[in-house]
C-alpha positions as CSV (number, residue, x, y, z in Angstrom):
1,X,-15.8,28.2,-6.2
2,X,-19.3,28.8,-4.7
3,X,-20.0,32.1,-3.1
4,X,-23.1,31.7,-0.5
5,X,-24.7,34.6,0.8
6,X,-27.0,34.8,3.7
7,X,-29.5,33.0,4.1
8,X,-28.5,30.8,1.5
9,X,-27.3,26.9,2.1
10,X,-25.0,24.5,-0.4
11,X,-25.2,20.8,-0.5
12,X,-21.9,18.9,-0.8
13,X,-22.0,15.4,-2.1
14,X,-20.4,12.9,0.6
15,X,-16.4,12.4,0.5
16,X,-16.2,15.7,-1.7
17,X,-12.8,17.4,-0.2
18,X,-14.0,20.8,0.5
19,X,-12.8,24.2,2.1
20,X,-14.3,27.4,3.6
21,X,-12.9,30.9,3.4
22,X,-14.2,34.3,4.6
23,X,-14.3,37.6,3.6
24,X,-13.1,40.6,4.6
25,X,-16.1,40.9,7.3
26,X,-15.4,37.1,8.7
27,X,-18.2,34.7,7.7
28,X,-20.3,32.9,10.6
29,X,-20.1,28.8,9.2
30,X,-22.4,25.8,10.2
31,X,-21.3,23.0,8.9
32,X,-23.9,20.0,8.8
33,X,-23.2,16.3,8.2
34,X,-24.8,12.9,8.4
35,X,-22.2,11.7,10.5
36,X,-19.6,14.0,12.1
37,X,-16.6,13.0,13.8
38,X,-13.4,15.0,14.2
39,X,-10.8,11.7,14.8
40,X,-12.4,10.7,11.2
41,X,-11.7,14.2,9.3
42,X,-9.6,14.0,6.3
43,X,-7.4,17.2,5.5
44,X,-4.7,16.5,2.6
45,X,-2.8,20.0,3.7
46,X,-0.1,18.6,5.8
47,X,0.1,22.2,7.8
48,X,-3.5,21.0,9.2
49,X,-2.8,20.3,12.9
50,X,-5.3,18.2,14.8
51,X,-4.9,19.5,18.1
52,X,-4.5,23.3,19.1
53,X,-1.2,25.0,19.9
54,X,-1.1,27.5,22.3
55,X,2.3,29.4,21.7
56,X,3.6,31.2,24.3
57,X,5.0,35.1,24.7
């Protein structure tokens, strides 16, 4: 686990499978890349859903 703190930045090497997670405050994340599309993300949890649900009352 890394822990970054503001203003701090960490490099992640290219097809490194990585994951972001708050605190209790929320966190504010940028997330920079060479080349960034979302059709070519790769996410090994299958409860990842590609496109937003909107559930209804």
């Amino acid at each position: 686990m890394v822990r970054i703190k503001v203003p701090r930045l960490h490099g992640v090497p290219p097809s490194t499978l990585h994951w972001f997670q708050s605190g209790p405050e929320g966190a504010i994340v940028s997330e920079f890349s060479t080349q960034s599309r979302d059709d070519l993300d790769v996410f090994t949890d299958p409860d990842i859903a590609r496109t937003t649900v909107v559930a209804s009352n």
